[in-house]
N, C-alpha and C positions, 0 to 999 in steps of 0.2 A: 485354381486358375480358371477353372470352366465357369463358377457364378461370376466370376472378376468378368468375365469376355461375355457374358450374357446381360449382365447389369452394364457395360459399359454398350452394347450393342441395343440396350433400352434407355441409353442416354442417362444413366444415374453414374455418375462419373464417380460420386463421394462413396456409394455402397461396392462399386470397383476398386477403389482404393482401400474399402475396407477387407472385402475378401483377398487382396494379394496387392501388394505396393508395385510389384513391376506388372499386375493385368495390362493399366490401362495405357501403359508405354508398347508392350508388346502387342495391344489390341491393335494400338495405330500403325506401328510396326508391318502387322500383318497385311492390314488394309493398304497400305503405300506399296509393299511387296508385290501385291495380290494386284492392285492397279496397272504397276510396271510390269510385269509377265504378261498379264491380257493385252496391253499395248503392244509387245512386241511378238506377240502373235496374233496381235492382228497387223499388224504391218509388216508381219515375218521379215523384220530385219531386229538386230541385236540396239537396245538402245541405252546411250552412255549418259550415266547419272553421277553425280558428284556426292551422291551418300554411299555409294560404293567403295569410294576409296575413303573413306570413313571408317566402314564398318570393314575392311582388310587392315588397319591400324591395330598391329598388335597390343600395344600397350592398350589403346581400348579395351581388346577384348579381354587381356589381363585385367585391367578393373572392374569389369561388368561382372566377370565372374567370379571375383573378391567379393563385390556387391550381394552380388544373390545368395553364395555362400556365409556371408557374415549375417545376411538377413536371414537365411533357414535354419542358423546355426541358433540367433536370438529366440528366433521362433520357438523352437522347440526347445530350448530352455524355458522359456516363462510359458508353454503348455506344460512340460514337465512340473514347474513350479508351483504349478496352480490344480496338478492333477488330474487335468483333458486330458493328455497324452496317455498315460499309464486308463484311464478309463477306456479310451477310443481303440486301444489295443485289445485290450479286451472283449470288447466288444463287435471287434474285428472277426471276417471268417476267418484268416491264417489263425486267429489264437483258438477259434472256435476248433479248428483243424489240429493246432497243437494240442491241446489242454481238454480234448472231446474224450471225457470217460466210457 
């Protein structure tokens, strides 16, 4: 997610989408959030936006999180399948820390 928001903050939109399919949704995401909080601290009053009642739509947030789980669930199957996975473990500290003779 961190190259997905750094390539998508160097305006490569296509290598953000390579590193993580929801980077560059959450990238804008963040930036419209991060907009709306500084505005109403700078105008220290509370202000009413219509993506708010959006994203309190449960059924949304039921999908979204179908979404990402069925997307990290593919993911790591086809690293598993292809042997990334089982390698990048390995090669990981925790296994370093497991498997440390």
């Amino acid at each position: 997610m961190t190259r997905s928001f750094v390539a998508m903050a160097h305006g490569r939109i296509g290598e953000s989408f390579y590193y993580h399919l929801f980077g560059p949704l959450l990238f804008i995401i963040f930036i419209i959030s991060s907009v709306h909080l500084l505005l109403e601290i700078l105008r220290k009053k509370q202000i009413k936006a219509q993506y708010i009642k959006l994203v309190q739509n449960k059924k949304l947030q039921y999908l979204i999180l179908s979404l990402i789980l069925v997307y990290y669930l593919s993911k790591l199957i086809f690293l598993y399948s292809t042997g990334e996975l089982t390698e990048s473990f390995f090669s990981s500290p925790l296994a370093n820390l497991l498997y440390k003779s």
